[in-house]
C-alpha positions as CSV (number, residue, x, y, z in Angstrom):
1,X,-24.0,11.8,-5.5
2,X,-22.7,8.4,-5.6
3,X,-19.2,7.5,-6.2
4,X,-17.8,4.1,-7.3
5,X,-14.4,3.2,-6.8
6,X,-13.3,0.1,-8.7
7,X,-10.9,-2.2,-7.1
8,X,-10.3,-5.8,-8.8
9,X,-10.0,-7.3,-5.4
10,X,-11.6,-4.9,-2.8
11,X,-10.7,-6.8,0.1
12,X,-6.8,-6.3,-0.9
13,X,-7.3,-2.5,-0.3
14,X,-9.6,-2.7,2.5
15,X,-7.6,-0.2,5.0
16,X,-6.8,2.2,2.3
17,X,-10.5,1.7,1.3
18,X,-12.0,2.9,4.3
19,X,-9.8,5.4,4.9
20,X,-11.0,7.3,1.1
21,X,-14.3,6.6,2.1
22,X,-14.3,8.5,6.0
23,X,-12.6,11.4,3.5
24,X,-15.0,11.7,1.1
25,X,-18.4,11.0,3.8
26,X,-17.2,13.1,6.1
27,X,-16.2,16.2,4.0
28,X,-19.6,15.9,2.3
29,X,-18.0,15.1,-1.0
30,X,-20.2,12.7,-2.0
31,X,-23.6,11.5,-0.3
32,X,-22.8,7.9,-0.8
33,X,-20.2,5.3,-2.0
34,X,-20.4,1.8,-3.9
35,X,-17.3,-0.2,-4.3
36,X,-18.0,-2.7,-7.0
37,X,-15.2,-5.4,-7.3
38,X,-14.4,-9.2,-7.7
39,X,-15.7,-11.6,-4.9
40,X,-13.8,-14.3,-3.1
41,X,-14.8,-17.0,-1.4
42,X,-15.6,-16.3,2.2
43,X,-17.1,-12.6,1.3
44,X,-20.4,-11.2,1.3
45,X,-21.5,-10.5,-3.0
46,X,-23.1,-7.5,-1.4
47,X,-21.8,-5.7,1.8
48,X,-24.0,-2.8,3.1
49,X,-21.6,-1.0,5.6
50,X,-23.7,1.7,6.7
51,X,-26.6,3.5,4.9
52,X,-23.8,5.8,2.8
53,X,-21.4,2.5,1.9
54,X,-21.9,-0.6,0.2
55,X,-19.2,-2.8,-1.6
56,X,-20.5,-4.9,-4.5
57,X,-18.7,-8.2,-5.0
58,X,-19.4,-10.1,-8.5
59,X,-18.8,-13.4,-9.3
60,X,-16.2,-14.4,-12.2
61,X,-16.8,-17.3,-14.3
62,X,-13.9,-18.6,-13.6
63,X,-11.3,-19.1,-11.0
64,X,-7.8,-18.4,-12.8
65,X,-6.0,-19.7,-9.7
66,X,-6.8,-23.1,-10.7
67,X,-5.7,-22.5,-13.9
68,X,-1.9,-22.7,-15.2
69,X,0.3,-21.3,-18.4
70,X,-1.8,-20.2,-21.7
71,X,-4.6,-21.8,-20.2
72,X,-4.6,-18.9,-16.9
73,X,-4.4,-16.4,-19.2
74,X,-7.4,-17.4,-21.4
75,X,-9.8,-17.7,-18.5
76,X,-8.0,-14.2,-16.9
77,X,-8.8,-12.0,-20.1
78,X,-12.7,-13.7,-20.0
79,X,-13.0,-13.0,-16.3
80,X,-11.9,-9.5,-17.1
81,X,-14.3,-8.7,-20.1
82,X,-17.1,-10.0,-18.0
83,X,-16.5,-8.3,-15.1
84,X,-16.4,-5.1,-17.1
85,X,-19.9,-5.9,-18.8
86,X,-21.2,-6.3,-15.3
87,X,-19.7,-3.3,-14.1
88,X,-21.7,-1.4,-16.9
89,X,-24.9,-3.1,-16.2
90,X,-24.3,-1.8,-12.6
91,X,-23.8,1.8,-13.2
92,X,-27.0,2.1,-15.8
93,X,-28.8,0.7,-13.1
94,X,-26.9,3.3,-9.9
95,X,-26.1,6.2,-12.4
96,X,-23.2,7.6,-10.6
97,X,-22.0,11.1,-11.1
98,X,-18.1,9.8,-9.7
99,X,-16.3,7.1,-10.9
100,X,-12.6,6.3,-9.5
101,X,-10.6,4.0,-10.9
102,X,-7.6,2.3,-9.5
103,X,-6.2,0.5,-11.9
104,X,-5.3,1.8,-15.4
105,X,-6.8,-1.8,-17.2
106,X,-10.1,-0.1,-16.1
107,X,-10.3,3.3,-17.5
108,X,-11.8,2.3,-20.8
109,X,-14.8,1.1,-19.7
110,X,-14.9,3.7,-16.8
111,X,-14.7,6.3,-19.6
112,X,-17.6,4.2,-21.8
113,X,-19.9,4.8,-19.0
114,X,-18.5,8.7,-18.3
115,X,-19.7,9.2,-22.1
116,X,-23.1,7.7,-21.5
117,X,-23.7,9.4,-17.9
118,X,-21.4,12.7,-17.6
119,X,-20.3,11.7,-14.6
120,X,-16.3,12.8,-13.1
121,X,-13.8,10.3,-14.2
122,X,-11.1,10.1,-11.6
123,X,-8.0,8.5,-11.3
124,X,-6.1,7.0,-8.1
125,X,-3.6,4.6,-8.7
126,X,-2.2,3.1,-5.6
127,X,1.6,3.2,-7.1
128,X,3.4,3.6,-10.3
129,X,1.6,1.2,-12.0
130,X,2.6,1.1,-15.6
131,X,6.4,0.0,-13.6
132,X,4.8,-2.1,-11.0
133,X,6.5,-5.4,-9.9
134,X,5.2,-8.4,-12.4
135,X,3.4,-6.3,-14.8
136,X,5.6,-7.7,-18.0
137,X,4.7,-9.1,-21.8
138,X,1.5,-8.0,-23.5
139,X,-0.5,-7.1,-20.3
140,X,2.6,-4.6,-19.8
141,X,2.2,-3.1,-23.1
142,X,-1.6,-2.9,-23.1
143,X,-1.4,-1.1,-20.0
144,X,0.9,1.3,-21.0
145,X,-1.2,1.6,-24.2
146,X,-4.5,2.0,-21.8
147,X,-2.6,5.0,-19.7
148,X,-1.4,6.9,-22.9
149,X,-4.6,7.3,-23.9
150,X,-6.6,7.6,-21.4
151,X,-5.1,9.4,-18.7
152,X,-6.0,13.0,-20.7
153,X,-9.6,12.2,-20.3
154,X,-9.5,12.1,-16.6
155,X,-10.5,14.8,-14.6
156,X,-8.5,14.3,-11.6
157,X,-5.6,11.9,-10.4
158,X,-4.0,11.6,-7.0
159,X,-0.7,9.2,-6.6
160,X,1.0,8.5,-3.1
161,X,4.4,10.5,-3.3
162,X,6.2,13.2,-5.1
163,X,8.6,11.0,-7.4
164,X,5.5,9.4,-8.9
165,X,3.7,13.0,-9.2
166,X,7.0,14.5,-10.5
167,X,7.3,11.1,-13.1
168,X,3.2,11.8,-14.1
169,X,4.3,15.4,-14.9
170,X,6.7,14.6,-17.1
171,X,6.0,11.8,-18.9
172,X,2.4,12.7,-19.8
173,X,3.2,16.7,-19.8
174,X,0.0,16.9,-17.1
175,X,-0.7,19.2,-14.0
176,X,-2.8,19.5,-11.5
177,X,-2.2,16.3,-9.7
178,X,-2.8,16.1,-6.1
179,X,-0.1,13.8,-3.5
180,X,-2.3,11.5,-0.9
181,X,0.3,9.6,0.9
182,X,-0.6,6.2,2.1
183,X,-0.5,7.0,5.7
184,X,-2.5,5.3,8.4
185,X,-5.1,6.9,11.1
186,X,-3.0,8.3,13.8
187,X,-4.7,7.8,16.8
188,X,-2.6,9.7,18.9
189,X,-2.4,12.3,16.9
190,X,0.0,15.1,18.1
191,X,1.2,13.4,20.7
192,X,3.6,10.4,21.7
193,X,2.5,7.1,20.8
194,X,2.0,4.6,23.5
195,X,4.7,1.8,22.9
196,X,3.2,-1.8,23.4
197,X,5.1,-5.2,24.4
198,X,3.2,-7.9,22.5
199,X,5.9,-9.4,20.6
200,X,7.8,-9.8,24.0
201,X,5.2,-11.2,25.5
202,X,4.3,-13.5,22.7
203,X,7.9,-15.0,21.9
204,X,9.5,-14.2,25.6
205,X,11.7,-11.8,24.3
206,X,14.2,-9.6,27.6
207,X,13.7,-6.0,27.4
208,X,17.1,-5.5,27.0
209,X,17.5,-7.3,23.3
210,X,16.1,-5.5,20.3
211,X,13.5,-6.8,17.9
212,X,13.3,-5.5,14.4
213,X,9.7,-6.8,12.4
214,X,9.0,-6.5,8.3
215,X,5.4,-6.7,8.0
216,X,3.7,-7.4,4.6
217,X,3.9,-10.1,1.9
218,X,6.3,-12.8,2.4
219,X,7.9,-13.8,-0.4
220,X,11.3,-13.4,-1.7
221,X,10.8,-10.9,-4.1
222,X,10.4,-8.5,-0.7
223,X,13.6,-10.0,0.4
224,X,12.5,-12.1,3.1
225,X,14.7,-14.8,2.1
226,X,17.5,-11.7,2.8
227,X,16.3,-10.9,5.7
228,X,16.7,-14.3,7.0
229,X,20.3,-14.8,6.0
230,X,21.1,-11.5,7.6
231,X,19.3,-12.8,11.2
232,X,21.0,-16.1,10.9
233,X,24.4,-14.0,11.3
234,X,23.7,-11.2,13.8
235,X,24.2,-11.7,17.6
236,X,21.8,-13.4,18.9
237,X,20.3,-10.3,21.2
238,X,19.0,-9.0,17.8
239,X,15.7,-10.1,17.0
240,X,13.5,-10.6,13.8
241,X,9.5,-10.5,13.8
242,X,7.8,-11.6,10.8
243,X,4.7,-10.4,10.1
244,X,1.9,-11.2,7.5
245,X,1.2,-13.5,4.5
246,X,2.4,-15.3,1.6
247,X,3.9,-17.9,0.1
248,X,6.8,-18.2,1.7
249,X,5.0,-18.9,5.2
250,X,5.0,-22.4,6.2
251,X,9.3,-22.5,5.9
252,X,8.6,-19.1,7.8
253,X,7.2,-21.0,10.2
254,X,10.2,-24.0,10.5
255,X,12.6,-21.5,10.1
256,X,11.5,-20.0,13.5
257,X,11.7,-23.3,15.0
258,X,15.0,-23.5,14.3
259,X,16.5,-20.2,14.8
260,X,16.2,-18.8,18.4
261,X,15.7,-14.8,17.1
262,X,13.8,-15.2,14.2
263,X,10.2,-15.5,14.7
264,X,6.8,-15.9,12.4
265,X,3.7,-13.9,13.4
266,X,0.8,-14.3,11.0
267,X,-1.3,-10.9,9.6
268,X,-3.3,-9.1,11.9
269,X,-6.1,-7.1,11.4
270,X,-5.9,-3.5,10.4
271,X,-7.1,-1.6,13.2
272,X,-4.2,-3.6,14.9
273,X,-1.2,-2.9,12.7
274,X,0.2,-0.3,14.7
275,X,-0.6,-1.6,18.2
276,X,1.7,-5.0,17.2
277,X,4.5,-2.8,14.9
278,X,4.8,-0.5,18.0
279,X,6.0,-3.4,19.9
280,X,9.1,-3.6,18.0
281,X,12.0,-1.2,18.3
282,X,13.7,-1.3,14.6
283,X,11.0,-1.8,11.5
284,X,12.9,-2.6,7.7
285,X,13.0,-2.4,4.5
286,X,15.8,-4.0,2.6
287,X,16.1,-6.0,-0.4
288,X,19.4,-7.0,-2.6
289,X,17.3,-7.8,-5.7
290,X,16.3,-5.8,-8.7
291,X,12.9,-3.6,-8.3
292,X,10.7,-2.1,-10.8
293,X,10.4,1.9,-10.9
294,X,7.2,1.6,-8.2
295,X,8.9,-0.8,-6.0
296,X,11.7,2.2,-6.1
297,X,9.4,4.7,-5.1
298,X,7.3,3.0,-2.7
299,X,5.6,4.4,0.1
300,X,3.6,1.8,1.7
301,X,1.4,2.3,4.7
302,X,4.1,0.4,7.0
303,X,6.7,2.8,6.6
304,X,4.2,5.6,8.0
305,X,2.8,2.7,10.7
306,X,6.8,2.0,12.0
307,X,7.1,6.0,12.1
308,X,4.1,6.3,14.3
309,X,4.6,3.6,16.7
310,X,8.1,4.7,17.4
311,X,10.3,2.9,15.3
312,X,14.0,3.5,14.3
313,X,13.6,2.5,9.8
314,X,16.3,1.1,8.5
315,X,15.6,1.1,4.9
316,X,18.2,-0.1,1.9
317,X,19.1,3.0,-0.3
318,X,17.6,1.3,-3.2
319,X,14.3,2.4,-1.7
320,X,14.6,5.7,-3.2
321,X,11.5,8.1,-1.7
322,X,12.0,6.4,1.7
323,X,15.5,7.3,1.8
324,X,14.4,10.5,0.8
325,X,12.1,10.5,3.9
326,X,14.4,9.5,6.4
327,X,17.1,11.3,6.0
328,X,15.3,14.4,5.7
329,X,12.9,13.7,8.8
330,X,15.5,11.7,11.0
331,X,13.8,9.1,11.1
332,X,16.3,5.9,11.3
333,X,19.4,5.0,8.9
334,X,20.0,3.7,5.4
335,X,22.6,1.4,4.2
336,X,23.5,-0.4,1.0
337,X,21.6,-2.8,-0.4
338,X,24.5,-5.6,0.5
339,X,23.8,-8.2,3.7
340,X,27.2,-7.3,5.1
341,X,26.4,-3.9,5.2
342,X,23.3,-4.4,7.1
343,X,24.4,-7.2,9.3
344,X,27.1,-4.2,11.0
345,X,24.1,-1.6,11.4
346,X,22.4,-4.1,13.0
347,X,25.1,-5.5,15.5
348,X,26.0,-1.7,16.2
349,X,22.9,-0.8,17.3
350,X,22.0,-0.2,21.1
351,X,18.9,0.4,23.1
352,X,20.1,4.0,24.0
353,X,21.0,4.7,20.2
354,X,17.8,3.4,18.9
355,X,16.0,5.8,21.6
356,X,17.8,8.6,21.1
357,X,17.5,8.6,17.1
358,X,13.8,8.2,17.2
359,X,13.7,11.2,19.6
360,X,15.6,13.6,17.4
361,X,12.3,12.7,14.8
362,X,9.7,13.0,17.6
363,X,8.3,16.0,16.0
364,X,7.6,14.8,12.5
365,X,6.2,11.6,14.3
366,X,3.4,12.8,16.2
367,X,1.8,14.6,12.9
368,X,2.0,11.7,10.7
369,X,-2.0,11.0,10.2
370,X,-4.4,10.6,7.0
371,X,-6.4,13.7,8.0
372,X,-3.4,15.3,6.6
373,X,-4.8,14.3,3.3
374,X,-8.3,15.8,3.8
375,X,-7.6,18.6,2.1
376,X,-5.9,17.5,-1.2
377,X,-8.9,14.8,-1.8
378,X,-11.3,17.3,-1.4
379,X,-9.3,19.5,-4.0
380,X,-9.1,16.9,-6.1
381,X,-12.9,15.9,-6.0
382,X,-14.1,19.6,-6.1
383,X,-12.3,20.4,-9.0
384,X,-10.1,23.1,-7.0
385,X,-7.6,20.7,-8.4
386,X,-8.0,19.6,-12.1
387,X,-5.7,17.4,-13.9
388,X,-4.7,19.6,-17.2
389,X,-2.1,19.4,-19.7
390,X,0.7,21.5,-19.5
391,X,0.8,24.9,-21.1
């Protein structure tokens, strides 16, 4: 069998990617896999990763980053309709008998070519995405249009927490779908995981003050700009590692200049997420602004990377699934979604507490891994699992 999974920008996705892919190779679920997706400068148009796994990259006519106002949206909606002609010129020519589709702008055309081949339509979006941050205006309402429809002529669908299963169920009247948590690798799987001391070493940091790191997008819809505000009051023990991309970067980078404990670390590779977040002590999620529904019940790899490597979470209570998590596992604190409430958490907080806290969860920790999900992907693809209405 082959089975293509569509992601717009395949390189975005790449560790949750190849994590699906070891799943669905390894269980024997399908014989081979093609990714076909949008190519960026600096990538390969065709990337042969082993004999079983090849991501296709197709070139737009455009790019709409160049592009501004009506103008962007124009060239968007023509790079979209011709990537969706390629991508049916591509499966008449591969004839898969999977398709799975990861975002719900895609499932028309993926259910054009199910029609024409009889192939399994599957779908696996990555969070709520009809509520997902910046989806607004008529690309809002197509979409929503798109999953209405659509969504009953799926055969399976996976999402990456209960709320968002328990939202599917009843907004849609649908069962039958299967949970696949966004969790990383654990390569020391039931056991402890061996702390590191890079950011210490990197930024001379004494092994008796605390360092706290956010790592992801930097911008201040993800509260960076928060975060910083919040640093610039605590004592001065208490550090703040930055880690990853975005726009806000380059004052990221002056800001650490000029504030002793706040310091800017740029994104590192996958496979070495949890070998630099396990060299912190505290990891965070906090944010004073507004979210969407998704941002609510996000679930995103980091939180599963700062439980592995050892991390107290300290998560603002408008994160409403993580909340969830830790206080049912133990896994760090919450607090309001106000600086001032944050800033005395952090102050309060000791070496000893820290250790002790992440002890009480020590359990829970050492079996947080992706084979975990094995079983519920291979439902899902087998059919043991079919997406049905209710009743």
């Amino acid at each position: 069998m082959l089975n293509i999974h569509l992601f717009l920008s395949p390189i975005k996705n790449e560790s949750r990617l190849e994590k699906e892919v070891n799943s669905l190779l390894s269980r024997k679920i399908v014989d081979k896999i093609l990714v076909f997706g949008y190519w960026k400068e600096g990538l390969e148009e065709i990337e042969r990763r082993s004999e079983k796994f090849e991501i296709h990259r197709t070139k737009l006519p455009s790019d709409t980053t160049k592009r501004t106002g009506v103008l962007k949206k124009i060239y968007a909606y023509i790079s979209l309709f011709a990537f969706l002609n390629r991508f049916i010129k591509f499966c008449k020519i591969n004839k898969p008998d999977i398709i799975s589709v990861h975002n719900p702008v895609l499932l028309p055309v993926a259910y054009f070519v199910v029609k024409k081949t009889k192939a399994k339509l599957m779908y696996v979006p990555h969070e709520l995405e009809v509520e997902r941050t910046g989806l607004k205006g008529l690309l809002k309402k197509i979409t929503i249009w798109i999953e209405n429809k659509y969504i009953y002529k799926c055969d399976g669908l996976t999402v990456v927490c209960e709320p968002i299963k328990e939202w599917y169920e009843n907004h849609y009247k649908i069962e039958g779908i299967g949970v696949v948590p966004n969790i990383p690798v654990n390569p020391f799987y039931n056991q402890s995981f061996q702390k590191q001391n890079l950011f210490r070493e990197e930024f001379q940091i004494p092994q008796d003050e605390i360092i706290f790191i956010y790592q992801g997008v930097l911008s201040e819809a993800r509260g960076i700009d928060d975060l910083i505000t919040v640093f610039r009051s605590v004592d001065k023990n208490k550090h703040l590692v930055l880690m990853g991309y975005g726009e806000m970067e380059e004052e990221l980078i002056k800001i650490s200049k000029e504030e002793s404990n706040i310091h800017f670390k740029p994104a590192v590779l996958p496979k070495d997420i949890i070998k630099y977040s396990s060299s912190a002590d505290v990891g965070l999620f906090f944010n004073t602004k507004e979210m969407t529904l998704s941002y609510q019940y996000s679930m995103p790899n980091k939180f599963f990377e700062y439980a592995v490597g050892r991390l107290l979470i300290i998560v603002s209570d408008n994160f409403i699934e993580q909340s969830r998590l830790i206080n049912e596992e133990k896994l760090g604190l919450t607090v309001k979604p106000v600086l001032n409430d944050l800033i005395k958490t952090i102050n309060s907080l000791t070496k000893n507490k820290i250790e002790e806290k992440v002890q009480a969860s020590e359990e829970y920790r050492k079996l947080v891994s992706w084979k975990n999900n094995e079983g519920i992907i291979e439902d899902v693809y087998k059919g043991k699992l079919k997406l049905k209405r209710k009743g």
